[in-house]
C-alpha positions as CSV (number, residue, x, y, z in Angstrom):
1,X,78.0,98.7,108.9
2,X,80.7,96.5,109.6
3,X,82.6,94.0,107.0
4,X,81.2,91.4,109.8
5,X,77.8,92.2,109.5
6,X,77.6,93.0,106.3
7,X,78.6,89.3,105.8
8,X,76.0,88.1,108.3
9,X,73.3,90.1,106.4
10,X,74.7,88.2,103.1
11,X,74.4,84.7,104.6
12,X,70.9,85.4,106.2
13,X,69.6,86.7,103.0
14,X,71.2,83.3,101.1
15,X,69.9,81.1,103.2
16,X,66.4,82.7,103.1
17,X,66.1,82.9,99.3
18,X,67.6,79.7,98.6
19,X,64.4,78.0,99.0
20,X,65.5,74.5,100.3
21,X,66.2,73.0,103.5
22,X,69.7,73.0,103.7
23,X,72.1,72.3,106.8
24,X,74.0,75.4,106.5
25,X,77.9,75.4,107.4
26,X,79.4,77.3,110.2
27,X,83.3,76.7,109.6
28,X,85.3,75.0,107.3
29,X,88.2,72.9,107.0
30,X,90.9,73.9,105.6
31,X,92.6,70.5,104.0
32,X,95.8,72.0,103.0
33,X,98.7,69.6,103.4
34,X,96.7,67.0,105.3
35,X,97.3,64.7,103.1
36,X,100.5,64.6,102.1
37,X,103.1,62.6,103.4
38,X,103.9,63.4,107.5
39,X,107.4,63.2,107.1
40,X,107.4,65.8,104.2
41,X,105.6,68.3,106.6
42,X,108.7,69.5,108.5
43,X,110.6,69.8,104.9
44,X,108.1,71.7,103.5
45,X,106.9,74.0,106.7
46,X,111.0,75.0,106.9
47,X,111.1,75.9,103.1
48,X,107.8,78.2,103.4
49,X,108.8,79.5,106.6
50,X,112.3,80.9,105.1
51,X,110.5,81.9,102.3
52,X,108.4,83.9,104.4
53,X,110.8,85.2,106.4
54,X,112.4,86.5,103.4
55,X,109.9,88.3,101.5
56,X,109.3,90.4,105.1
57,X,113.1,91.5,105.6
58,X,113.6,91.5,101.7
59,X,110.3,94.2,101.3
60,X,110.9,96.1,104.3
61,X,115.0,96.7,103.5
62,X,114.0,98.0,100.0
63,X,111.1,100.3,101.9
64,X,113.1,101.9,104.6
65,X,116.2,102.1,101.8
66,X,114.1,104.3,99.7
67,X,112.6,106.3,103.0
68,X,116.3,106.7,104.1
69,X,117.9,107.4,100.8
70,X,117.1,111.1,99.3
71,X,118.0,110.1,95.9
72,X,115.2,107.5,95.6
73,X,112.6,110.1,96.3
74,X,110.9,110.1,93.0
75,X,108.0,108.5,91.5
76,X,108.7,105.1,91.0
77,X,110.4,104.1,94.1
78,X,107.5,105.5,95.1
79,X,105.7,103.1,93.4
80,X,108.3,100.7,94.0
81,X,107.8,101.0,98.2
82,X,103.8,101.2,97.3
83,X,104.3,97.9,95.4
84,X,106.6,96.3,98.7
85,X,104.1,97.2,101.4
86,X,101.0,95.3,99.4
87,X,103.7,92.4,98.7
88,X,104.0,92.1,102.5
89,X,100.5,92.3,103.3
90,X,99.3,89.9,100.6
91,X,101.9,87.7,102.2
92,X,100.2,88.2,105.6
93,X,97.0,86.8,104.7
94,X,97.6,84.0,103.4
95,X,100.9,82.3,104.7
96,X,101.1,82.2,108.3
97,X,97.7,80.6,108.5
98,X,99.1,77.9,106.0
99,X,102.5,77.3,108.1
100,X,100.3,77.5,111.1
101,X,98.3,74.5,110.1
102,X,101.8,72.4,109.2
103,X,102.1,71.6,112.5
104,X,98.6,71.7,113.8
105,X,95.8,69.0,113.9
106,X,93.1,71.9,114.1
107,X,92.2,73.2,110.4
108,X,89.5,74.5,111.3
109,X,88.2,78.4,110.4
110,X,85.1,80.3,111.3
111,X,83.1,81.6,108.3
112,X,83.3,85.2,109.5
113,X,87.6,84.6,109.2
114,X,87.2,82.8,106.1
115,X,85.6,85.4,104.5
116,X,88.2,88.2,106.1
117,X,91.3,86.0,104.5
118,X,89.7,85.8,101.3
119,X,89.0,90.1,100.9
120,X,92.2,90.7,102.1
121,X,93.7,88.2,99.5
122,X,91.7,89.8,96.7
123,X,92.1,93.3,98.2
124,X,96.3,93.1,98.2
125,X,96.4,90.5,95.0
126,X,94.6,93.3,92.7
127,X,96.5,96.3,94.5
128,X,99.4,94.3,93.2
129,X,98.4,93.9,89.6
130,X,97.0,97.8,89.8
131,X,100.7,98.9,90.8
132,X,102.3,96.8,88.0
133,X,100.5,98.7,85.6
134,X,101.0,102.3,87.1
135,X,104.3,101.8,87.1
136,X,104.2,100.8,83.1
137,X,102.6,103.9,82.8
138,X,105.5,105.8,85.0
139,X,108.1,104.0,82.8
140,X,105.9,104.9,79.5
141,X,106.2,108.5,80.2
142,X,109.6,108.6,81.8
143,X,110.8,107.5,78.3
144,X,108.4,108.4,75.6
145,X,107.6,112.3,77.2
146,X,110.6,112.9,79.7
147,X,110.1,116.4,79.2
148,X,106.4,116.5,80.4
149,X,107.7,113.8,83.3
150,X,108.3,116.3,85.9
151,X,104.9,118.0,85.7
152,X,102.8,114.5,84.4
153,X,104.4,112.5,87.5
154,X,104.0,115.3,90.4
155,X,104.5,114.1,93.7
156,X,100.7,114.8,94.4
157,X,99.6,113.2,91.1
158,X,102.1,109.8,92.0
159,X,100.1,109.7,95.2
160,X,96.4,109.7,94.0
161,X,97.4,107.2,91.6
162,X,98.9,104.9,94.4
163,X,95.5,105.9,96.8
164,X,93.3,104.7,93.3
165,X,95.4,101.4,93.2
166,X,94.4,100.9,96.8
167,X,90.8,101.8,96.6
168,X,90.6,99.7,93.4
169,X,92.2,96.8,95.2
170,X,89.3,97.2,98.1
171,X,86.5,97.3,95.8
172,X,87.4,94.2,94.0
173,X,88.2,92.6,97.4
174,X,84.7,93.7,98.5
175,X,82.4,92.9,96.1
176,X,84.0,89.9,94.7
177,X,84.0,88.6,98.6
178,X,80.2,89.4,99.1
179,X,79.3,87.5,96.2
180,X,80.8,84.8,96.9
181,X,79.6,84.9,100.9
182,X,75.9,85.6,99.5
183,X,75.7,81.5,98.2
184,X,74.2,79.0,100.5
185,X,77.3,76.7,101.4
186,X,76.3,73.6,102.5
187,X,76.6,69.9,102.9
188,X,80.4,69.1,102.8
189,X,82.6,72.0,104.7
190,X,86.3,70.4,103.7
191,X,88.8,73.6,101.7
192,X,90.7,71.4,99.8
193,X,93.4,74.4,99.7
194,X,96.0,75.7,102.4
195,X,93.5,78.8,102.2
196,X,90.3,80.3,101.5
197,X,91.0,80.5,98.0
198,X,87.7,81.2,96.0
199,X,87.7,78.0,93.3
200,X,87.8,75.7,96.0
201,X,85.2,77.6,98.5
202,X,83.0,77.8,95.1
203,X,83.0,73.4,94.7
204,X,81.4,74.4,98.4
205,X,78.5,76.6,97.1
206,X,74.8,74.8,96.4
207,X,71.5,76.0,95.1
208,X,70.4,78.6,92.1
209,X,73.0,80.6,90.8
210,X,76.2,78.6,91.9
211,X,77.3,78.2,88.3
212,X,76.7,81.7,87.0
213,X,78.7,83.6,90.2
214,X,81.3,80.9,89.6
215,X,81.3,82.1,85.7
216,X,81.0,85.8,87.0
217,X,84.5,85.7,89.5
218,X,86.4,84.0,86.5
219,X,85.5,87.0,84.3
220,X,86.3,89.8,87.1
221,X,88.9,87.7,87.6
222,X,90.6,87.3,84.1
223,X,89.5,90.8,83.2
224,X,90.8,92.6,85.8
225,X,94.6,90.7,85.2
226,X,94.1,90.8,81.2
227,X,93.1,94.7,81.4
228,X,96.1,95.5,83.7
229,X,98.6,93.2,81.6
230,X,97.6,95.0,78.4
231,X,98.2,98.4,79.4
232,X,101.5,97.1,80.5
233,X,102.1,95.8,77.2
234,X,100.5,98.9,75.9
235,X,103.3,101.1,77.6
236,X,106.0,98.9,76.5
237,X,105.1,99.0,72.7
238,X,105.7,102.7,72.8
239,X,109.1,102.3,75.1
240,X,110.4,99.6,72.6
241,X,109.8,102.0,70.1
242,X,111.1,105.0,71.7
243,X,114.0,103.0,72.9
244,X,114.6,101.5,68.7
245,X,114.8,105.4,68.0
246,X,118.2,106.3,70.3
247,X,120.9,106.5,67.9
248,X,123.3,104.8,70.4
249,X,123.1,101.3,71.6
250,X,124.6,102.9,75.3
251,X,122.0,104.7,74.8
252,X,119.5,102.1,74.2
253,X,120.8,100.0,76.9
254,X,120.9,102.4,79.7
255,X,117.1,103.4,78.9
256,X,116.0,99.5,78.7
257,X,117.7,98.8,82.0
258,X,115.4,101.2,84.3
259,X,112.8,99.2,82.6
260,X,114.2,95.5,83.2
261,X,113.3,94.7,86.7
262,X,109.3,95.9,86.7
263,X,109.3,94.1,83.6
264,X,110.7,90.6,84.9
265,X,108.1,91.0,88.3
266,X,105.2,91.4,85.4
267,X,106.5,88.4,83.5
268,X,106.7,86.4,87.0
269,X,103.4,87.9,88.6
270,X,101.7,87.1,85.3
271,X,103.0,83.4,84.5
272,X,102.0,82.5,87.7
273,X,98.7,84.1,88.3
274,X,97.8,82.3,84.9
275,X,98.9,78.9,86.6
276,X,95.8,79.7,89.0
277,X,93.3,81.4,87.0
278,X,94.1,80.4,83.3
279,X,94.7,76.7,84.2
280,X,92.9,74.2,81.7
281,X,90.5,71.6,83.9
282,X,92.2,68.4,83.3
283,X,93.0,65.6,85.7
284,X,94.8,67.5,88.6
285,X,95.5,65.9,92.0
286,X,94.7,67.7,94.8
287,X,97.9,67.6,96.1
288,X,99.3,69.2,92.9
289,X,96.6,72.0,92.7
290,X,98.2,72.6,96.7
291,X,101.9,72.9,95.3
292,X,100.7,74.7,92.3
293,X,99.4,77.4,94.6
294,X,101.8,78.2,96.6
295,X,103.5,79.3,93.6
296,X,101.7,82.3,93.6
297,X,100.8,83.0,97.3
298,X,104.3,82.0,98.3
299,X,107.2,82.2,95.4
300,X,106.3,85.3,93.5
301,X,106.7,87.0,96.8
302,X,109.7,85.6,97.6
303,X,110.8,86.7,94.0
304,X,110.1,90.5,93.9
305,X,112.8,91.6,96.4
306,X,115.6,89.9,95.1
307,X,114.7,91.0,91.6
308,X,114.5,94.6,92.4
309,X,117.5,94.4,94.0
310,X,119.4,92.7,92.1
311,X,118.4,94.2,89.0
312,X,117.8,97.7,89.9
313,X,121.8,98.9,89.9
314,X,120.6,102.4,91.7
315,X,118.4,100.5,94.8
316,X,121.3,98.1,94.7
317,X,124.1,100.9,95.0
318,X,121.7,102.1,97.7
319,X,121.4,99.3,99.6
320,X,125.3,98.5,99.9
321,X,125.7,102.1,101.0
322,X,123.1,101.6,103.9
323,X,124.7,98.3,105.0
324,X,128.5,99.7,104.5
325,X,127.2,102.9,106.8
326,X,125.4,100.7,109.4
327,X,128.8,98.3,109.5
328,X,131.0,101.6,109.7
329,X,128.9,103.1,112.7
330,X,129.3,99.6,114.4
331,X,133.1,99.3,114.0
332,X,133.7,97.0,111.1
């Protein structure tokens, strides 16, 4: 059975058990940026675009840089290129939709695509948080049992735990997608997002049981980040303390600093995912929850490849050798 169908067979059985004569919706509108100002658009559709733009190059230079460079053949550039791919592909499914409706008067989106942007969001937004905390764990044993690393991070073993983040991530994506697809939508069909972001689509949702799936994605939701972030934390209690156990402070430095860049994309991935999940209702514009989203679909990504490579010195010695190799062969 198709994701399609399966959909279908999810909004047939809603609308048969929901009991009431409701005038069920077909499409929605996405409301994005509608309403703000029409001379902010082209500002704004420039900045995302670049953006874009440079989370693409930025992720794919530090993928083929590790598949080019021999010395980065180990478990967490691995993880590293792993964690690059799903940044792109998150990216995909959201953003060029949102720039595409910038400078279009059509927002409208078929239920069946709706449905598709919203899995694919979960699907590569829970990969994400999956890979964070595998490679807490890679960073965990790298420093607390390097003696055991060889045989506990096997190329084999590195690889079913990157195929587990992925099928992870598709679950989630899956199930969280069908439950929200099985409510009866009906009456007013305006997003008031850039996407098919679940909060909004769930204002959408009418008839029994609106309030307790809304209550049930806020709890996979939460749990699923909070139980990720506390491994992470988990791995860095015994590092710190490992690392508070090497007599010298070279030592200590040059062990922290393989550690520094995954832990600044877990602080950044973290504050802003809690912008979108953890924020307190209060009295929010709409506009502002719009800008406050596209901190998180938009600027994290942006982020990740110019932390990595900035603050990774051995993908950042690699990098400069590839582009000082490509400028030699071209006569520079």
């Amino acid at each position: 059975m198709t994701f399609s169908s399966m959909l279908k067979n999810s909004k047939d059985s809603a609308a048969s058990s929901s009991g009431q004569n409701y005038s069920m919706v077909s499409e929605f509108i996405l409301i994005g940026f509608s309403n703000f100002p029409q001379h902010l658009l082209p500002t704004f559709f420039l900045l995302f675009l670049m953006m874009y733009l440079f989370t693409l190059l930025g992720n794919l230079l530090i993928i083929v840089t590790i598949w080019r460079e021999h010395r980065l053949h180990t478990p967490m550039y691995l993880f590293l290129c792993a964690l690059s791919i799903s940044e792109i592909l998150f990216t995909v499914a959201a953003t060029p939709r949102m720039l595409a409706d910038m400078l279009s008067t059509h927002h409208s989106i078929t239920f069946v695509a709706c449905a598709s942007q919203m899995f694919f969001s979960f699907m590569f937004g829970f990969t994400h948080s999956f890979l964070l905390m595998i490679m807490g764990y890679d960073r965990y044993v790298a420093i607390c049992h390097p003696l055991h690393y060889n045989v506990l991070m096997s190329t084999r073993d590195c690889a079913h735990l990157v195929s587990w983040c992925w099928a992870g991530g598709s679950v989630m994506g899956m199930i969280l997608t069908l439950i929200v697809f099985h409510l009866t939508f009906c009456g007013s069909n305006e997003i008031h997002h850039y996407g098919c972001h679940v909060f909004a689509l769930l204002k959408l949702a009418c008839g029994k049981g609106t309030a307790s799936v809304t209550t049930g994605v806020i709890l996979v939701c939460v749990t699923a980040l909070m139980g990720c972030l506390f491994l992470i934390f988990l791995s860095y209690v015994f590092i710190v303390a490992a690392i508070l156990r090497i007599p010298s402070s070279e030592g200590r430095h040059k062990t922290f600093s393989t550690c520094v860049s995954h832990l600044t994309i877990v602080v950044v991935h973290y504050s802003f995912a809690s912008i979108i999940y953890l924020k307190p209702k209060g009295p929010h514009s709409i506009d502002s929850n719009t800008l406050l989203a596209t901190t998180y679909t938009v600027f994290t990504p942006f982020l990740s490849p110019i932390i990595f490579s900035l603050r990774n010195k051995e993908l950042k010695i690699a990098i400069q050798r590839s582009f000082h190799r490509k400028f030699s062969s071209l006569g520079f």
